[in-house]
Rosetta silent file (secondary structure, phi, psi, omega in degrees, C-alpha in Angstrom):
SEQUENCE: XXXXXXXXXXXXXXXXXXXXXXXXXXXXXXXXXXXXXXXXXXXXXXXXXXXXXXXXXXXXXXXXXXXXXXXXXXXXXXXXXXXXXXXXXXXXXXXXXXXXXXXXXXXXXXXXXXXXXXXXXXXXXXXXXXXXXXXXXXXXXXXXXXXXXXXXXXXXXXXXXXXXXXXXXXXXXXXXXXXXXXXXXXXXXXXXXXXXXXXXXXXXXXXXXXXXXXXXXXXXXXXXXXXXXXXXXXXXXXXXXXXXXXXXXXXXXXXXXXXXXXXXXXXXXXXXXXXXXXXXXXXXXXXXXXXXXXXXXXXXXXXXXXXXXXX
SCORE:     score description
SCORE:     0.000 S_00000001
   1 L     0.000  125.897 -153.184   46.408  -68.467   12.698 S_00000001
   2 L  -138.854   43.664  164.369   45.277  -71.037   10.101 S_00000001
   3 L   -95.245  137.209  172.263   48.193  -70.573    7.682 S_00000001
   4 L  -107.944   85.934  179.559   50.254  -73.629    6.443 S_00000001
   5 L   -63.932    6.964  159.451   53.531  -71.868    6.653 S_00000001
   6 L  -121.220   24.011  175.772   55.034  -75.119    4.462 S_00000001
   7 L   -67.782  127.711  177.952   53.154  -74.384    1.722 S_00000001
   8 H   -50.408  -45.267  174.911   55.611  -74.063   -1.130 S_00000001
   9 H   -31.481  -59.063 -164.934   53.822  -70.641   -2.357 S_00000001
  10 H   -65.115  -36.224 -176.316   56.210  -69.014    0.964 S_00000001
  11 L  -117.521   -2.275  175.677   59.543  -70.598   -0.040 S_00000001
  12 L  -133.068  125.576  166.345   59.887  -71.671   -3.964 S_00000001
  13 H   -53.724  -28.981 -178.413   59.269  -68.491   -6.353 S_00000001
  14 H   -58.094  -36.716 -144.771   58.028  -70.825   -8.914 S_00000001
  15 H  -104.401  -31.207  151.299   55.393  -72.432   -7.095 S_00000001
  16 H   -65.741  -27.625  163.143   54.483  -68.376   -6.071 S_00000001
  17 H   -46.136  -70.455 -148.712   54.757  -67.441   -9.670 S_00000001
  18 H   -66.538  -30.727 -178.159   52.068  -70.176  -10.522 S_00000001
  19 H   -78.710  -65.448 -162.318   49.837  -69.166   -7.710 S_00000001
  20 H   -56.592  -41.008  178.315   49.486  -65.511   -8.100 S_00000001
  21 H   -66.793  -34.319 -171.697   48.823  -66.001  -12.131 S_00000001
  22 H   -52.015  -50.799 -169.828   46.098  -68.411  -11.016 S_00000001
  23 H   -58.386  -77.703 -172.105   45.076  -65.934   -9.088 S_00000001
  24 H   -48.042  -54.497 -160.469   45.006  -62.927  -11.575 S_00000001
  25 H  -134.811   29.938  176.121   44.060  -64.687  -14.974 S_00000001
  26 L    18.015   41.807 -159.461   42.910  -68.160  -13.779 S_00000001
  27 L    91.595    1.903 -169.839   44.927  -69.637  -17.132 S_00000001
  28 L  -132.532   56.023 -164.919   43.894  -66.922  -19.300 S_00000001
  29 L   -92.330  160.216 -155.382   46.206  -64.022  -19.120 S_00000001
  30 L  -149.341  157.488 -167.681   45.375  -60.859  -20.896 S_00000001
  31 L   -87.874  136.894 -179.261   48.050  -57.436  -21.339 S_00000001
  32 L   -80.824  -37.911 -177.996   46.945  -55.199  -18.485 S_00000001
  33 L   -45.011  -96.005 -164.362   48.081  -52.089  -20.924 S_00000001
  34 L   -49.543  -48.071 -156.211   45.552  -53.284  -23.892 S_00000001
  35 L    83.641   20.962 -160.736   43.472  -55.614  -22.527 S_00000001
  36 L  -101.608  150.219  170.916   44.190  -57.988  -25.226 S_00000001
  37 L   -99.652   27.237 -160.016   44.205  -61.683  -24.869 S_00000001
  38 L  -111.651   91.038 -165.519   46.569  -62.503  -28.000 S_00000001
  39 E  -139.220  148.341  166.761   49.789  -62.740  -25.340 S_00000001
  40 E  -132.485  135.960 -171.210   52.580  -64.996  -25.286 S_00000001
  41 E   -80.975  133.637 -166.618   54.375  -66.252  -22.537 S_00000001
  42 L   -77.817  171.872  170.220   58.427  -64.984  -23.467 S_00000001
  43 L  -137.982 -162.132 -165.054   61.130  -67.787  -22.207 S_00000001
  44 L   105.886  138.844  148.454   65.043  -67.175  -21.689 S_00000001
  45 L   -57.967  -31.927  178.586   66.625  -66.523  -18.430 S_00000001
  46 L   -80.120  -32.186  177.401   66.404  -62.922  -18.706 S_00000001
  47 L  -129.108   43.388 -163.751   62.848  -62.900  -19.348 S_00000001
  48 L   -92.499  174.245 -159.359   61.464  -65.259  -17.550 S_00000001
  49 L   104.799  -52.826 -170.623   57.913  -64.152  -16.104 S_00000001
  50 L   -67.762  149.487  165.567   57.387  -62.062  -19.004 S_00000001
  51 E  -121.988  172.655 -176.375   54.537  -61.950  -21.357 S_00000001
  52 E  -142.546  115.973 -170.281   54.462  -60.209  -24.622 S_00000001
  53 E   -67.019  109.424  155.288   51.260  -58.220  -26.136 S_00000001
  54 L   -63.506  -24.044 -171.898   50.660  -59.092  -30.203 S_00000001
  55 L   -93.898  -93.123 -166.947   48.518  -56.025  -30.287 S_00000001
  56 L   -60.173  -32.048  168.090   49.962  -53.575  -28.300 S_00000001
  57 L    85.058   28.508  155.093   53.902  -55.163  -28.409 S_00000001
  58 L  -108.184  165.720 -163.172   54.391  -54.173  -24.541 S_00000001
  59 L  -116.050  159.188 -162.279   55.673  -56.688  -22.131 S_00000001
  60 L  -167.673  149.472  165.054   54.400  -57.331  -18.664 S_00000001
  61 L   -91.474 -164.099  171.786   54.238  -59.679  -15.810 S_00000001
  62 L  -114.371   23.020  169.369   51.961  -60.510  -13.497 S_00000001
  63 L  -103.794   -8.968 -161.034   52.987  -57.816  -11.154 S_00000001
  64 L   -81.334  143.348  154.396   52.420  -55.006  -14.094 S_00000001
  65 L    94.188   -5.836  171.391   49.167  -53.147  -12.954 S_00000001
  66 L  -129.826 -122.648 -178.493   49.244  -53.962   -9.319 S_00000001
  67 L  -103.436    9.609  159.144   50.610  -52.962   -5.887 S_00000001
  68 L   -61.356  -55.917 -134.783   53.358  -55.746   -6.835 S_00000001
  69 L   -69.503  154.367 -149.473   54.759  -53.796   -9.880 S_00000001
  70 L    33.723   -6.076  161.262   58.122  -52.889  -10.035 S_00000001
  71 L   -45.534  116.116 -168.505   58.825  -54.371   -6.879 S_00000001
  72 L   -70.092   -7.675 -171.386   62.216  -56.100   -6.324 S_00000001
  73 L   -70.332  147.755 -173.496   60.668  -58.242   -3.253 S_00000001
  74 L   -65.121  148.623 -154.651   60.689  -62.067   -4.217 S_00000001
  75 H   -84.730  -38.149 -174.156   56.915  -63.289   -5.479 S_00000001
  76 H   -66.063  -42.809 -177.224   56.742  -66.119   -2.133 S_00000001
  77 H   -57.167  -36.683 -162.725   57.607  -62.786    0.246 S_00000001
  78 H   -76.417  -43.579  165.851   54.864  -61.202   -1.155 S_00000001
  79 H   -59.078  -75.072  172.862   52.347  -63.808   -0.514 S_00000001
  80 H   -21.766  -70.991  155.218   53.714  -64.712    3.022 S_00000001
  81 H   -27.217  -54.328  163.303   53.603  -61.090    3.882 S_00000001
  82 H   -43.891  -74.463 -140.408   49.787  -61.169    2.674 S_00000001
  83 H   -71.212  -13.819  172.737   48.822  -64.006    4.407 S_00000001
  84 H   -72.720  -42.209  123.789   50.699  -62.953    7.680 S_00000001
  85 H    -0.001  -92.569  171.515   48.520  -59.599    7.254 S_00000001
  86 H   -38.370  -29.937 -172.928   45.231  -61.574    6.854 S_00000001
  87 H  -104.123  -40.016  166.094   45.918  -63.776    9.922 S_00000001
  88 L   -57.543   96.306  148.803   47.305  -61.001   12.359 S_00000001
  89 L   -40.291  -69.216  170.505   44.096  -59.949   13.934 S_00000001
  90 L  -117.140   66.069  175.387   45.485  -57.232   15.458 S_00000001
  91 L    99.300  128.377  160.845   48.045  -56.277   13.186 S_00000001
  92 L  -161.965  125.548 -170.217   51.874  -56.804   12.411 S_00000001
  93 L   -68.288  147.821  171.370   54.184  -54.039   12.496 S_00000001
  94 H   -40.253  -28.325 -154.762   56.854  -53.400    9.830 S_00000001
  95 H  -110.075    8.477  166.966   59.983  -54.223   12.517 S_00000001
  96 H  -113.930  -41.834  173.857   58.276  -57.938   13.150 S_00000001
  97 H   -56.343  -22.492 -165.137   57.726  -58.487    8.972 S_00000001
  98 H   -73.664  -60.826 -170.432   61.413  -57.206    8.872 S_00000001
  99 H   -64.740  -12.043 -167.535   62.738  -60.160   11.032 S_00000001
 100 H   -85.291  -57.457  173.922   60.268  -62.515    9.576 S_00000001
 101 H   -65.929  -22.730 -158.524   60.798  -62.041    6.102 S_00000001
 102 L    58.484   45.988  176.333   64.528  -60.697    6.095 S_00000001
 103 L  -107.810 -177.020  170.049   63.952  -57.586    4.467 S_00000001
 104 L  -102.617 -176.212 -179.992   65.087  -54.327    5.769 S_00000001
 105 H   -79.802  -24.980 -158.183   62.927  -52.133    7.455 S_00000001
 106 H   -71.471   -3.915 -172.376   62.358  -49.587    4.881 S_00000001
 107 H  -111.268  -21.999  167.246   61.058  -52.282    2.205 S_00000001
 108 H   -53.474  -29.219 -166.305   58.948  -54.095    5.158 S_00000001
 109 H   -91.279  -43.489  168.803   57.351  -50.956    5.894 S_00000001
 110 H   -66.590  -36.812  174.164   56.164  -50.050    2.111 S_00000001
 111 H   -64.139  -20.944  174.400   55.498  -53.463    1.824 S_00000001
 112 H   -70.330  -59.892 -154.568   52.607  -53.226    4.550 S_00000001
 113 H  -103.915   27.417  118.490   51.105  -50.322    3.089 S_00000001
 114 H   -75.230  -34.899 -171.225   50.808  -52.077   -0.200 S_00000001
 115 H   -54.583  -34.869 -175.320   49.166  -55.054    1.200 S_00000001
 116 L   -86.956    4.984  179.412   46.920  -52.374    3.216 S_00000001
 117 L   -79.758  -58.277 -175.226   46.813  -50.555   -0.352 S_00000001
 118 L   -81.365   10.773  161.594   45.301  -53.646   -1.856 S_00000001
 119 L   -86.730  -27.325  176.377   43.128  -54.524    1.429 S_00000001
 120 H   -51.156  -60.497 -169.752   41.412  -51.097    0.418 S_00000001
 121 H   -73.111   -9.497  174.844   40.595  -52.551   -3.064 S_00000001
 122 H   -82.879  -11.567 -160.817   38.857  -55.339   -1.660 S_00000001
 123 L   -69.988  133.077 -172.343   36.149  -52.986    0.536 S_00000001
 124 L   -46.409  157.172  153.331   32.654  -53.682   -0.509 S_00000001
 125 L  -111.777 -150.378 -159.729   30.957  -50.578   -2.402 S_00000001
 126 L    75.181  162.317 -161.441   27.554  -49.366   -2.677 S_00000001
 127 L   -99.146  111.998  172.134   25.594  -47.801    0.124 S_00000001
 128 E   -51.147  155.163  179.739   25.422  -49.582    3.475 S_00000001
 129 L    77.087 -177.935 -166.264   22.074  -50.368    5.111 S_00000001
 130 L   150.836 -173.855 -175.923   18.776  -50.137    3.395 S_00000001
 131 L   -63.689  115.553  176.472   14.898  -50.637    4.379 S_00000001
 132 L   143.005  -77.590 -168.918   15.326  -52.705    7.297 S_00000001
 133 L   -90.212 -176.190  179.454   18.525  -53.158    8.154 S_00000001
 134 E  -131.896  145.910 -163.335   20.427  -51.300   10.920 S_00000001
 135 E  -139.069  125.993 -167.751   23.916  -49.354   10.590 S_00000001
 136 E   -82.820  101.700  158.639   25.691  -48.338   13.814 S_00000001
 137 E   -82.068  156.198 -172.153   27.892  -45.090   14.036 S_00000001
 138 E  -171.051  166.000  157.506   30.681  -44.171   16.511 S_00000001
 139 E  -138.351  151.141  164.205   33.847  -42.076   16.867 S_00000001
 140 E  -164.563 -176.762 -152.072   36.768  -42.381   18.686 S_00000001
 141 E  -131.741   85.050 -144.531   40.229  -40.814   19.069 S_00000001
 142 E   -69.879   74.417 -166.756   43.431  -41.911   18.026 S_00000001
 143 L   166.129  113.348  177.466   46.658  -40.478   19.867 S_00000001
 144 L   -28.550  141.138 -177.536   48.401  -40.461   23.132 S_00000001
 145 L   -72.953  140.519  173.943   47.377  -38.686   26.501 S_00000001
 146 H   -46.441  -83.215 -178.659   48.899  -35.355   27.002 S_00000001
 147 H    -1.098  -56.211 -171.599   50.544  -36.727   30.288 S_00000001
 148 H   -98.369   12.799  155.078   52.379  -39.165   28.815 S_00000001
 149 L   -55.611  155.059  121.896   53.981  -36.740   26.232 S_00000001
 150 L   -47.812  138.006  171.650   57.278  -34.750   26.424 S_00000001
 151 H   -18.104  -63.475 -164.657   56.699  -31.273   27.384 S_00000001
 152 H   -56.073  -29.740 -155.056   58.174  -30.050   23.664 S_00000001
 153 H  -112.307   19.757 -156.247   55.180  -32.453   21.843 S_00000001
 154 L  -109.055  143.872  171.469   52.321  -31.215   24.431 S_00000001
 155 L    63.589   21.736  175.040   49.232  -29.450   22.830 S_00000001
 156 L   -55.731  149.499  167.271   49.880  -29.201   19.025 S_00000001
 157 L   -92.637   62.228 -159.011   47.409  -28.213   17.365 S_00000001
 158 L   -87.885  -51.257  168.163   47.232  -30.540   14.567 S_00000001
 159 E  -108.176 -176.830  167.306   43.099  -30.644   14.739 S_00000001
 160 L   -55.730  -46.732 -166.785   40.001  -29.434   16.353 S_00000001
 161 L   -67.616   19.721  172.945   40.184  -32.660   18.768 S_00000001
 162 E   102.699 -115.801  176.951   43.816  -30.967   19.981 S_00000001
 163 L  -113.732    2.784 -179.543   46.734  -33.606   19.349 S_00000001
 164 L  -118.346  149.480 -160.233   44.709  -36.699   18.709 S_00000001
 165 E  -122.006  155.365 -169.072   42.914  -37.488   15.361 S_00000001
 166 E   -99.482  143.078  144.386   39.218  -39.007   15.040 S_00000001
 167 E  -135.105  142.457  172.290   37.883  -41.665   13.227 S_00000001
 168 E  -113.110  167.847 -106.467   34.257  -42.793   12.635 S_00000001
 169 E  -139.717  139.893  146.954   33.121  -46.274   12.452 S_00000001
 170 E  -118.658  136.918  156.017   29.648  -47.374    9.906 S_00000001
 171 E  -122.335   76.954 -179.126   28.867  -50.800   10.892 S_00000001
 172 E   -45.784  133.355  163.923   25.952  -52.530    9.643 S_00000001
 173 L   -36.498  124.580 -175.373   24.233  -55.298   11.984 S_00000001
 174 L    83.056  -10.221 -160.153   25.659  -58.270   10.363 S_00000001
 175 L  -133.783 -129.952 -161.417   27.426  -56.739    7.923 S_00000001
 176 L  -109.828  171.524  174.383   30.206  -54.805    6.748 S_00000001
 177 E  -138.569  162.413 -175.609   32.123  -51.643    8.293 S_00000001
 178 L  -133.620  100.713 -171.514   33.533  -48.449    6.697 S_00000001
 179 L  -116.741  138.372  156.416   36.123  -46.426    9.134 S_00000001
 180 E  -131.967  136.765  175.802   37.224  -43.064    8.343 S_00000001
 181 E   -73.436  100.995  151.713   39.551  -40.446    9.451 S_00000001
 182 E   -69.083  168.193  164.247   38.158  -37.074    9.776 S_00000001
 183 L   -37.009  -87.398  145.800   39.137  -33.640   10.498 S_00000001
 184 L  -141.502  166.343 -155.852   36.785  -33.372   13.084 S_00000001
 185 L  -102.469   68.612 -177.669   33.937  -34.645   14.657 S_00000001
 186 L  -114.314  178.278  177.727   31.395  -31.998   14.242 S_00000001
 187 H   -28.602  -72.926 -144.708   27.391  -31.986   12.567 S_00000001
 188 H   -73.435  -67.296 -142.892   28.716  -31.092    8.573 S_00000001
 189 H   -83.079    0.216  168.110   31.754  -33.440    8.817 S_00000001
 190 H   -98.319  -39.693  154.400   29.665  -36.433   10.447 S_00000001
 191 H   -44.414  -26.870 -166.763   26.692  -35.746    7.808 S_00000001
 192 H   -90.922   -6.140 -175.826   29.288  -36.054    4.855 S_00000001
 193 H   -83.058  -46.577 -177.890   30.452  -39.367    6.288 S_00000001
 194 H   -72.371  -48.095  171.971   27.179  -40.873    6.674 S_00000001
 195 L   -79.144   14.432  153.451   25.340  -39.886    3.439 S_00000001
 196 L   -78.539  -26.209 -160.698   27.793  -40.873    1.411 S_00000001
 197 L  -131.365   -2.114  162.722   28.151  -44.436    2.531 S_00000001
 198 E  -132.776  119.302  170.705   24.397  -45.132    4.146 S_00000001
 199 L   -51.506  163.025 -175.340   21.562  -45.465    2.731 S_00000001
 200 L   -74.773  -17.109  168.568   18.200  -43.362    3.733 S_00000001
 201 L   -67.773  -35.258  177.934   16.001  -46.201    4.583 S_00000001
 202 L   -35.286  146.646  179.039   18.532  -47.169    7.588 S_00000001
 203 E  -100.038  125.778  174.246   17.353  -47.274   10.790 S_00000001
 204 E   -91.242  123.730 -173.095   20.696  -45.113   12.355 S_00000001
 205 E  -155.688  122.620 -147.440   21.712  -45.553   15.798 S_00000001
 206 L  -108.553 -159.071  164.926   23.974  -43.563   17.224 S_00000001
 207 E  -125.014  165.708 -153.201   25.418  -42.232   21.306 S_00000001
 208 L   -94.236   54.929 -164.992   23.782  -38.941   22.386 S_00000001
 209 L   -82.850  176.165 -173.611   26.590  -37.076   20.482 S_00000001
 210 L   -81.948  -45.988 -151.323   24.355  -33.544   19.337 S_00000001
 211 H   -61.495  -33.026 -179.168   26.304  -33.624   15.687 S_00000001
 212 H   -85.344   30.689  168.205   23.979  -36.863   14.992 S_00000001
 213 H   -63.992  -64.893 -147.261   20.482  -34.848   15.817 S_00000001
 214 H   -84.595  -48.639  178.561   20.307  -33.126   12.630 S_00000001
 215 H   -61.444  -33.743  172.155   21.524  -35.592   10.513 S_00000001
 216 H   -57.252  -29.050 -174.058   19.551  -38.528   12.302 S_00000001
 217 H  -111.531   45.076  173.812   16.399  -37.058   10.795 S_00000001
 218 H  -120.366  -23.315 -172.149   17.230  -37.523    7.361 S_00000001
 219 L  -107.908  162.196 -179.602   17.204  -41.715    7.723 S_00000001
 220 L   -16.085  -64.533 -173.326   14.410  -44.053    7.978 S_00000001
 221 E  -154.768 -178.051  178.920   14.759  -43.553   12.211 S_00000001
 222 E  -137.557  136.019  164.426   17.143  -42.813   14.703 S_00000001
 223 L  -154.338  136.492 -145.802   17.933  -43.931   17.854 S_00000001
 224 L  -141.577  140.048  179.162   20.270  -42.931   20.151 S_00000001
 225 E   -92.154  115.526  174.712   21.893  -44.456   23.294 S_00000001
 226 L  -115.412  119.713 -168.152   23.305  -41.719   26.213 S_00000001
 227 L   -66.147  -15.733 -171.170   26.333  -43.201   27.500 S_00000001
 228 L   -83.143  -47.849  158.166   26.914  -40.322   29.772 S_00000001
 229 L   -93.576   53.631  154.553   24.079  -41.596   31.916 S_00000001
 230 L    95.367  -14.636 -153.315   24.896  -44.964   31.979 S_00000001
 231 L  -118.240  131.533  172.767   23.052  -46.277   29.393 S_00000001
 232 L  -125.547  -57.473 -158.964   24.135  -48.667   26.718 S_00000001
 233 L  -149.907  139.053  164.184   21.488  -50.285   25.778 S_00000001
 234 L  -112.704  170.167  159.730   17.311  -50.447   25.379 S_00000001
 235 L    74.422   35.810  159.049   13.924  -51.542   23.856 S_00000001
 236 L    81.223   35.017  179.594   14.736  -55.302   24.691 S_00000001
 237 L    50.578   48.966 -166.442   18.488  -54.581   23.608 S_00000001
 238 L  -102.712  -66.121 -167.638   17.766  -53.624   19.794 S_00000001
 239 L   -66.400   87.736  178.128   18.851  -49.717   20.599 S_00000001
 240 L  -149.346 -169.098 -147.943   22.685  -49.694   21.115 S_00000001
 241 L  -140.950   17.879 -155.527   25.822  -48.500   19.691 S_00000001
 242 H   -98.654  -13.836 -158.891   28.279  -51.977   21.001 S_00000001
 243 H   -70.943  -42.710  179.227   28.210  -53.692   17.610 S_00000001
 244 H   -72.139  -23.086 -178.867   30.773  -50.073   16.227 S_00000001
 245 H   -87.819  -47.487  172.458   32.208  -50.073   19.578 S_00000001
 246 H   -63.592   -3.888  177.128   33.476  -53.916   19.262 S_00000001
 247 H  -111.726  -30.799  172.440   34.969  -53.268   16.289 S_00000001
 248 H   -80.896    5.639  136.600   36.956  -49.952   17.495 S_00000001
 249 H   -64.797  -49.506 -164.792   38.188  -52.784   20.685 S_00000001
 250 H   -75.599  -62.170  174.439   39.890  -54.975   18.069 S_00000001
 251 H   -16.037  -65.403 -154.101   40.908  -51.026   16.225 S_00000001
 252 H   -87.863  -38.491 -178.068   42.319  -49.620   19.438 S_00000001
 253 H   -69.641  -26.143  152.516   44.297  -53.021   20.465 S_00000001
 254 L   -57.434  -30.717  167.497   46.060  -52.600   17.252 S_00000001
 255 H   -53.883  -73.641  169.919   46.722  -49.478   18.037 S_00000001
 256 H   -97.959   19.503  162.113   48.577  -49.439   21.435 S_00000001
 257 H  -101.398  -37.805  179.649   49.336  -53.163   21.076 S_00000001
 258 H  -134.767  -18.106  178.016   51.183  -53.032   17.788 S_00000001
 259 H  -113.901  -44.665  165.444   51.240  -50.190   16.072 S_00000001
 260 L   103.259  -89.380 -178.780   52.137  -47.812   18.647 S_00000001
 261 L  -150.609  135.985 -165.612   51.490  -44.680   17.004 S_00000001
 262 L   -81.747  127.492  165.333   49.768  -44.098   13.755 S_00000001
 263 L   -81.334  176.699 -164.909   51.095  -40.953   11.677 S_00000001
 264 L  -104.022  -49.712  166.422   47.918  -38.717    9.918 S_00000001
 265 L   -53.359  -23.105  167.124   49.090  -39.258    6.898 S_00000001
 266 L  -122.607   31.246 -163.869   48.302  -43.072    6.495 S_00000001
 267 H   -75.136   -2.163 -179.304   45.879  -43.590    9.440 S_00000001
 268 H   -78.090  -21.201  168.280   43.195  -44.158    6.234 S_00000001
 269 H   -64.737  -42.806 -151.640   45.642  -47.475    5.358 S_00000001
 270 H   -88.685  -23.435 -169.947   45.523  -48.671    8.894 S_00000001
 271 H  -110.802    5.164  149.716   41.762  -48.444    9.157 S_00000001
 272 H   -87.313   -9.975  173.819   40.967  -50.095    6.018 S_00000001
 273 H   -78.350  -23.589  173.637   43.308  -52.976    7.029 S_00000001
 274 H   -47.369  -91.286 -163.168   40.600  -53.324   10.119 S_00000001
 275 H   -19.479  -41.649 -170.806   37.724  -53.060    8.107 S_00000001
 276 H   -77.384   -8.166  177.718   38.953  -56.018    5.511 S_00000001
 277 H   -97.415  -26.217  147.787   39.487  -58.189    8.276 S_00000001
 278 H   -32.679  -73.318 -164.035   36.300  -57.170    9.840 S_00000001
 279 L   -62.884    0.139 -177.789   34.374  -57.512    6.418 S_00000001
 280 L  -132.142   43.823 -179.994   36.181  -61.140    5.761 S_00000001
 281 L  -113.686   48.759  159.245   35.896  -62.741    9.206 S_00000001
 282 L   -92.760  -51.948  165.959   33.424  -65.461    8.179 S_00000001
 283 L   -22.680  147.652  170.861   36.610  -66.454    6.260 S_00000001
 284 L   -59.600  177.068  162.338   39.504  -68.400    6.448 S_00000001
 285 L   -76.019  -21.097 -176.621   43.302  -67.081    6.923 S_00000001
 286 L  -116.138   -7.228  162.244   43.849  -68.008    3.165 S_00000001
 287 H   -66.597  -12.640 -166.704   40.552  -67.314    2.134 S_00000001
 288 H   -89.183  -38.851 -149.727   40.901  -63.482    3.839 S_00000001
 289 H   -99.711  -22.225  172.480   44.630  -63.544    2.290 S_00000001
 290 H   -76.801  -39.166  178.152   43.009  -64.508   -1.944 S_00000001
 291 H   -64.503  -46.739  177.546   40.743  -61.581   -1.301 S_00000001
 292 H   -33.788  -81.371  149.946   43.347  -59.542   -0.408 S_00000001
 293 H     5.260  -82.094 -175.987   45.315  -60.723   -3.497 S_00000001
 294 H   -58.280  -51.335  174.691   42.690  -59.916   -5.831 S_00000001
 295 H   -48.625  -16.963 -153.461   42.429  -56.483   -4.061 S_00000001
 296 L   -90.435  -30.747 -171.504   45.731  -55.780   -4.917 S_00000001
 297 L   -80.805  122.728 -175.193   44.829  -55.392   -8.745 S_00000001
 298 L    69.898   40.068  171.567   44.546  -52.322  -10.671 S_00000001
 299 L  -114.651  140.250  135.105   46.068  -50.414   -7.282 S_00000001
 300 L  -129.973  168.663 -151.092   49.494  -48.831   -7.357 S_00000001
 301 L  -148.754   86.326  135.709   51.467  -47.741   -4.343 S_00000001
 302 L   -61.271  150.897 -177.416   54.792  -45.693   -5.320 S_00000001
 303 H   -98.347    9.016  153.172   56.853  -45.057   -2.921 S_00000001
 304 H   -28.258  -55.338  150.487   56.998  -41.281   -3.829 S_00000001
 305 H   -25.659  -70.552 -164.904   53.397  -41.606   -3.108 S_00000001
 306 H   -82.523   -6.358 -162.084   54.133  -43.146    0.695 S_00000001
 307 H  -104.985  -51.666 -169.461   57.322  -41.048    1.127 S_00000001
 308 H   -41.948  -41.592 -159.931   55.722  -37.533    0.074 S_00000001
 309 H   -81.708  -69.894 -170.883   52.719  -38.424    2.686 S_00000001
 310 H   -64.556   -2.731  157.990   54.938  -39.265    5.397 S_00000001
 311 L   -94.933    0.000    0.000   57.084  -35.946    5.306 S_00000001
């Protein structure tokens, strides 16, 4: 971890104050409402922080507009909390930010899934792949063995896959990943994943599940590795599937290492906090923790939003 945890930014608000506007409006702040840059910074104990809009006349901070705003947590927690995020490879649960920061749990635990709100906002767009390149698919299954259940919690029927929920994996060679939670892992619902988010020139290369037949012959090529006999990889090792599978190793160790168990309602936060650490690990811990930042902007997170989802 390649955090300087005596960096002022963690322990004096001011010196977090100065960084985060830096961040936001590099010296140039503009009304998030309006968009205007004829702002003034207010002074006063009561308002300090505040700006004030000449056009529009509304006042704002440099938390209005993102997954900060209205939040009563201190401006240094919020950064600390990032960059402990960005640096946690695999992960740091709400009940370890609680003792670190001195929060409770219930504002440690919304505070992760803003940070993982605004790791979301950082995700590349555009269509993976292209003439050329190569983009790696996978699934896998998220949820405790029946065995190791109570009786009372064995065999719900929450999806087609039973009691455990899937997600699949785009990886490019080299490049970025895209993880999503489906339904299930059939033909229609693995076609709507891929042609949304890969281009048609990809060369696609899959494991010998049948839903990626039909769909495989829509891209550039196909090629498909069958794992059931043995086989991971051919053709001088260019046809394989481990580049989607190494990144659902780091996935899954968060998973039963730290996280424990995932609820359905936010497993799409937890597997965009992969991906951004995936998609930023030529990066530093504070360069991974400024994207983040930045990601963070024109997102909001209520927690009406996170509470409704979680009942």
């Amino acid at each position: 971890m390649s955090v300087n945890l005596t960096n002022p930014i963690f322990n004096d608000e001011a010196a977090a104050l100065q960084h985060i506007e830096a961040s936001r409006w590099n010296g140039e702040p503009f009304c998030p409402h309006c968009g205007s840059t004829r702002v003034i910074r207010m002074g006063g104990k009561t308002q300090a922080g505040m700006f004030l809009c000449n056009d529009c006349r509304d006042k704002f901070t440099v938390r209005t507009g993102t997954v900060m705003e209205r939040s009563h947590v201190p401006l240094h927690k919020w950064l600390l909390a990032t960059h402990l995020m960005a640096a946690s490879k695999k992960g740091m649960s709400a009940k370890q930010m609680e003792r670190m920061l001195g929060v409770t749990y219930k504002t440690a635990w919304f505070l992760c899934h803003r940070i993982r709100e605004a790791m979301a906002g950082s995700a590349p767009t555009g269509p993976m792949g292209g003439a050329g390149k190569v983009v790696e698919a996978d699934e896998t299954f998220v949820g405790g063995k029946e065995k190791n259940k109570h009786e009372s919690k064995r065999n719900r029927d929450w999806s087609a896959t039973g009691n455990k929920m899937a997600v699949v994996a785009l990886v490019e060679r080299e490049g970025t990943v895209r993880s999503f939670h489906v339904a299930n892992v059939t033909g229609p619902a693995l076609r709507g994943v891929l042609v949304q988010n890969v281009s048609r020139d990809s060369w696609l290369m899959t494991d010998e599940l049948g839903g990626y037949k039909k769909v495989g012959r829509e891209f550039a090529h196909h090629s498909a590795v069958s794992h059931g006999a043995g086989e991971y990889a051919r053709a001088g090792g260019f046809v394989h599937s481990n580049t989607v599978e190494n990144f659902f190793s780091i996935f899954k160790r968060g998973v039963i290492g730290t996280y424990h168990h995932l609820s359905e309602a936010h497993l799409h936060r937890y597997t965009a906090e992969f991906d951004c650490r995936y998609n930023t690990r030529g990066m530093t811990d504070g360069e991974r923790a400024a994207v983040i930042l930045k990601g963070g902007e024109g997102r909001r997170l209520t927690y009406r939003r996170t509470d409704k989802l979680a009942a």
